[in-house]
C-alpha positions as CSV (number, residue, x, y, z in Angstrom):
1,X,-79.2,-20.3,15.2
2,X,-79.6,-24.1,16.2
3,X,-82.9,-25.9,16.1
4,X,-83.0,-26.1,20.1
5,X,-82.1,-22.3,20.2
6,X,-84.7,-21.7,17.4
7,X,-87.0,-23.6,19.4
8,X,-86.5,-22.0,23.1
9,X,-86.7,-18.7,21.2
10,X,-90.0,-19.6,19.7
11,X,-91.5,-21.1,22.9
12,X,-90.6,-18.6,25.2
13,X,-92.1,-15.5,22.5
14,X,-95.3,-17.6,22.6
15,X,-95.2,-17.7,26.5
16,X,-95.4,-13.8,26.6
17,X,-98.1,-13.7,23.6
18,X,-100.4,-16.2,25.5
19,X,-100.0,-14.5,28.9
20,X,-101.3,-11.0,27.0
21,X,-103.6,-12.8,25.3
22,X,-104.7,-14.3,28.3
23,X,-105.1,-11.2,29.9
24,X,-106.4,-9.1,27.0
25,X,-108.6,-11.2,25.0
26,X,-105.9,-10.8,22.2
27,X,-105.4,-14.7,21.9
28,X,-101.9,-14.6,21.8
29,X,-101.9,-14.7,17.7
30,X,-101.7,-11.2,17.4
31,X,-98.2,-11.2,19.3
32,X,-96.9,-14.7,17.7
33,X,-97.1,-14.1,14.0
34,X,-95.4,-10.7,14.0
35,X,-92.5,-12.4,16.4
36,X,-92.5,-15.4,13.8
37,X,-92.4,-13.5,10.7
38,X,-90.3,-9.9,11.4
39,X,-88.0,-11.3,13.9
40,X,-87.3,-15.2,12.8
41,X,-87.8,-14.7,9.6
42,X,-90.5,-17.2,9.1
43,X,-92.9,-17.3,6.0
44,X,-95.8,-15.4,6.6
45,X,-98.3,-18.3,5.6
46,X,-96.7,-20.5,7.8
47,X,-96.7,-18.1,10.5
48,X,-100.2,-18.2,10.7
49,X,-100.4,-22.2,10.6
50,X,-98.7,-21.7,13.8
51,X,-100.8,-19.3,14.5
52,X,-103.6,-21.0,14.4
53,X,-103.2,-23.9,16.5
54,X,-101.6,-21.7,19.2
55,X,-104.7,-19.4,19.3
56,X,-106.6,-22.9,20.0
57,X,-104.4,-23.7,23.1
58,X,-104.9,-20.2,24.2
59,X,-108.8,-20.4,24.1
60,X,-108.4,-24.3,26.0
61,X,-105.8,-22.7,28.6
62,X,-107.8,-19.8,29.7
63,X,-111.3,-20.5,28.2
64,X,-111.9,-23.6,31.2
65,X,-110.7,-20.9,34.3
66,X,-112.8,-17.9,33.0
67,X,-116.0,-20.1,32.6
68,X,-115.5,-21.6,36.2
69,X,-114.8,-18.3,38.1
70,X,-118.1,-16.5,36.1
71,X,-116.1,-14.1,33.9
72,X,-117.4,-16.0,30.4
73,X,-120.9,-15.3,29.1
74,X,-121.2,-18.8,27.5
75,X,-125.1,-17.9,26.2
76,X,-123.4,-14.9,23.9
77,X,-120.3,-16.7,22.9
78,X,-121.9,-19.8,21.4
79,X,-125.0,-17.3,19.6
80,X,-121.9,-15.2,18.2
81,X,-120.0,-18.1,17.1
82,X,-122.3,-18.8,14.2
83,X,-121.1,-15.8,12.9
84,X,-117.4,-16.0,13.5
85,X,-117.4,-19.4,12.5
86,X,-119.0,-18.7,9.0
87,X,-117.2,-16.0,8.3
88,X,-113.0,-18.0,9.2
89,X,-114.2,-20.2,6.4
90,X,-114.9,-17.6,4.1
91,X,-111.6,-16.2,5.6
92,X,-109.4,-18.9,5.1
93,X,-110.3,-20.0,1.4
94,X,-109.5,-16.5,0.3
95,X,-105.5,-16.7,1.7
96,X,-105.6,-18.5,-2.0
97,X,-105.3,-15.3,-3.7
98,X,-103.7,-12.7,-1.8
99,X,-99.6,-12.5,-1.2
100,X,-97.9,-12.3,1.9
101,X,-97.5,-8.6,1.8
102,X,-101.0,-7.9,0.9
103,X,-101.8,-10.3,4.3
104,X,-99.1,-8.2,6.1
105,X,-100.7,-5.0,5.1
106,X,-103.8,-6.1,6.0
107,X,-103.2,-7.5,9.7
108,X,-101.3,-4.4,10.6
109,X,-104.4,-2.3,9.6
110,X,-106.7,-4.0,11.7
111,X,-104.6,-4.0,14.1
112,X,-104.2,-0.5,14.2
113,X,-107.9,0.1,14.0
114,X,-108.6,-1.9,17.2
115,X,-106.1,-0.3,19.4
116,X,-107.6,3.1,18.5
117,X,-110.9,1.8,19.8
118,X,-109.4,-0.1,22.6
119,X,-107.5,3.3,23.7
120,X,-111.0,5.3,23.1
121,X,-113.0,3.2,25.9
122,X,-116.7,3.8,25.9
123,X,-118.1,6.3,29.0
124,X,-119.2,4.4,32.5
125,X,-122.7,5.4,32.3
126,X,-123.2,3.6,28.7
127,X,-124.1,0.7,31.5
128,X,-127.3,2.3,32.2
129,X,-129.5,2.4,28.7
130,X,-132.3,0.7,29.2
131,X,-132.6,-2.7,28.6
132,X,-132.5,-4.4,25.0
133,X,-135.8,-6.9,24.3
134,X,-133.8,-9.0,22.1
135,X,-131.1,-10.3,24.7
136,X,-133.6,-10.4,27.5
137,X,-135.5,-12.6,25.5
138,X,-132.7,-14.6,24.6
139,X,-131.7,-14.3,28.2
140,X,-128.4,-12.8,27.2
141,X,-127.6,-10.8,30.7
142,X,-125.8,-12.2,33.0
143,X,-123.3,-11.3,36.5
144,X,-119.5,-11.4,36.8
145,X,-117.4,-11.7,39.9
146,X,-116.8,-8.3,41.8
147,X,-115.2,-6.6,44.5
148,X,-118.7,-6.3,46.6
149,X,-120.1,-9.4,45.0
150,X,-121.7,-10.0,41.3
151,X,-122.1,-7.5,39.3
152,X,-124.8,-7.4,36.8
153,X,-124.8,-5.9,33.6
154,X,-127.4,-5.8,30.4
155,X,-126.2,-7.0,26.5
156,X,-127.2,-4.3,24.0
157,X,-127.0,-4.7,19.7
158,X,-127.0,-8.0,19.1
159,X,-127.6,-7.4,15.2
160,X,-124.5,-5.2,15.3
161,X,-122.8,-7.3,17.5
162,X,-123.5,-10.2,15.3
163,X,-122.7,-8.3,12.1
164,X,-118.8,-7.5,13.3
165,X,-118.3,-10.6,14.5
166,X,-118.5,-12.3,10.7
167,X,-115.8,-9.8,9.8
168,X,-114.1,-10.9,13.1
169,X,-113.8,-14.5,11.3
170,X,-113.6,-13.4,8.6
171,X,-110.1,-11.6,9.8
172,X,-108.9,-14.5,11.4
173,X,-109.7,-17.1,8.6
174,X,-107.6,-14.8,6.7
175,X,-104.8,-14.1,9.2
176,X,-104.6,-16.8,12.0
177,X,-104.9,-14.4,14.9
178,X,-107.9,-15.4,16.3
179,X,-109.3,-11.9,16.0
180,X,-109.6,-11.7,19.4
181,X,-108.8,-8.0,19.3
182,X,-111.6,-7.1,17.2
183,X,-114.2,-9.8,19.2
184,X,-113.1,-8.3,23.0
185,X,-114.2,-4.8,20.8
186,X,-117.6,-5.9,19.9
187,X,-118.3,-7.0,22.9
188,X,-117.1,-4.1,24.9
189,X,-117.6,-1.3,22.1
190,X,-120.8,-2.6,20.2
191,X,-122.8,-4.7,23.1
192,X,-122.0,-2.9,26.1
193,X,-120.3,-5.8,27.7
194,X,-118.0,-5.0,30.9
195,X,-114.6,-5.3,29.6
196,X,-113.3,-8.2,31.7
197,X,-116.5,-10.2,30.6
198,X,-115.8,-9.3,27.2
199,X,-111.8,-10.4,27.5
200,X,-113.2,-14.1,29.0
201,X,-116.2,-14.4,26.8
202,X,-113.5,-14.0,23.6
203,X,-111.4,-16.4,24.9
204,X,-113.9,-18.7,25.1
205,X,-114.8,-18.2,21.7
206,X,-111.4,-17.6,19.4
207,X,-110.6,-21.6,19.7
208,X,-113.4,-22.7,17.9
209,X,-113.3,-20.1,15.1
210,X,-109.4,-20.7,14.9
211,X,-110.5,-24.5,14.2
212,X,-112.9,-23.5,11.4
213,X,-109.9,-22.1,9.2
214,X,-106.6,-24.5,11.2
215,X,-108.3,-27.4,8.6
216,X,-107.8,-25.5,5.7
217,X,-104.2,-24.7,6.4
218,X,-103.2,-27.9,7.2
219,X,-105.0,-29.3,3.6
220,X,-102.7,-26.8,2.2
221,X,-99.6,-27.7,4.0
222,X,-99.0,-24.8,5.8
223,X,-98.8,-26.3,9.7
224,X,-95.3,-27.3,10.2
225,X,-95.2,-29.9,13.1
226,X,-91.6,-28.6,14.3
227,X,-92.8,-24.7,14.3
228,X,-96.4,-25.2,15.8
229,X,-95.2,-27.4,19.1
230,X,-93.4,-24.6,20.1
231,X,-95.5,-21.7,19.9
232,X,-98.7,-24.9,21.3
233,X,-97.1,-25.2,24.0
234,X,-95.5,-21.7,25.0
235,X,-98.8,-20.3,24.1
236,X,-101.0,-22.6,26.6
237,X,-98.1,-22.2,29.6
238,X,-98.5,-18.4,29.2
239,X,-102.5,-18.4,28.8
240,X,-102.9,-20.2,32.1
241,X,-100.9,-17.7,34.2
242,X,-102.2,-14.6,32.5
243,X,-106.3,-16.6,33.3
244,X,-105.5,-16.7,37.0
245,X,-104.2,-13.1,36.7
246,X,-107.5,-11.4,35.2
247,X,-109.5,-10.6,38.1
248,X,-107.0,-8.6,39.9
249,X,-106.0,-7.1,36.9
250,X,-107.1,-3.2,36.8
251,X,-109.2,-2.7,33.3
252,X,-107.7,0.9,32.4
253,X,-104.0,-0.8,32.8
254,X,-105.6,-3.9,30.6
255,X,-106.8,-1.2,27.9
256,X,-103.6,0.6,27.9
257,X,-101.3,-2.6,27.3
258,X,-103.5,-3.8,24.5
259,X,-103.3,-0.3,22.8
260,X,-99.8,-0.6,23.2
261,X,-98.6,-3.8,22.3
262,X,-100.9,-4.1,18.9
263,X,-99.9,-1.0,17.8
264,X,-96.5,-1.6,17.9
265,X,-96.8,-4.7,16.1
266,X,-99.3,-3.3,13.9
267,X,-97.0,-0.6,12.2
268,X,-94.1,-3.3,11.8
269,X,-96.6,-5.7,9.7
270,X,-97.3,-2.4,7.6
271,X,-94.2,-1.6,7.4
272,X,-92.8,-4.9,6.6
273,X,-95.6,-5.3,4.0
274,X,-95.4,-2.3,1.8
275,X,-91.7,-2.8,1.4
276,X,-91.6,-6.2,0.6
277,X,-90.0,-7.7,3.4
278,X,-92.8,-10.5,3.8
């Protein structure tokens, strides 16, 4: 394969990660390293310095539309940032010491893990438990754009909420993903957060906890400028048609593809992991 095929190849793979990621809350990393690394043969470590800055683009290209329409609960994300943030560095520093198959094993299992929960969705009337003191008092609730107008909803567990996001980071210090899988579930799962709030409110928040770690790959050399501008820019085209796409998008269907596409994925990093292949 050429270096202009390699790179259309690349570019266009990253184009359908950013779209899902867009519309899922994924951030596009989840679909890009496994492409990179079992199908182009890329290392796995500089996969994920790909990874990285693509998961940035995907939080710039859809972060600005879901804050403008109302989807993005800016209050939450920057509150649950400390958390993520803190816990990509701690992420990040320990890629030092673990192989690439130990990473692969890794990603594919929490992988796995969140498309169980994301195929499991919480029951409708969870909306109605009474209102938490903490994120009132914080002024944590907030309205998202509906078919009959806003619709208001109330943020429960911020501890707990708080809690998975550090391991959020601390998964995508250690992978490059973003973790937006697992931050769309503690959102949705953990804080009661209607899911298409939850899928905004992630993307507004896996930019800045991918640029906590995307230093500390580049000190180590692991952001190659010929593999990142591909999956940059293939991952910000697809992020800002799958941004404009969200509100029409019917949850159950939005639930079902994320299930499906990270499990996939998920058993091929495991796979690919415990026989050596990465």
């Amino acid at each position: 394969m050429s270096i202009i095929e390699f790179t259309v190849v690349v570019m266009a793979a990253s184009a359908g990660a950013g779209y899902l990621g867009a519309l899922t809350g994924l951030g596009g990393g989840v679909v890009v390293t496994p492409v990179l690394v079992l199908m182009l043969g890329v290392d796995m470590r500089y996969a994920i310095g790909a990874t990285v800055l693509s998961v940035i683009a995907t939080s710039s290209g859809a972060a600005a539309a879901y804050v403008r329409e109302g989807f993005s609960n800016i209050r939450i994300g920057m509150l649950l940032e400390v958390a993520t943030v803190t816990g990509a560095v701690v992420g990040a520093a320990l890629t030092a010491y673990l192989s690439t198959s130990s990473l692969s094993v890794i990603f594919g299992g929490a992988l796995l893990v969140s498309a169980w929960l994301a195929s499991h969705p919480r029951p409708e009337g969870a909306s109605g438990m009474a209102e938490d003191g903490l994120a009132a008092r914080l002024e944590l609730n907030g309205s998202y754009p509906g078919e009959r107008g806003p619709q208001r909803y109330t943020v429960h567990h911020i501890p707990g909420g708080f809690g998975v996001m550090f391991g959020a980071g601390v998964i995508s210090g250690l992978l490059g993903i973003g973790s937006g899988a697992l931050k769309v579930l503690a959102l949705d799962q953990v804080m009661r957060i209607p899911f298409k709030v939850s899928t905004a409110t992630s993307n507004f928040m896996i930019g800045v906890t991918a640029a906590a770690s995307a230093g500390i790959y580049w000190h180590r050399g692991y952001v190659e400028p010929g593999l990142a501008m591909p999956v940059v820019v293939g991952v910000l085209a697809g992020s800002l048609i799958g941004a404009r796409q969200l509100a029409a998008a019917p949850v159950r269907r939005l639930r079902l593809v994320f299930a499906l596409a990270v499990s996939v994925l998920a058993l091929q990093m495991i796979y690919g992991g415990i026989r050596g292949k990465i």
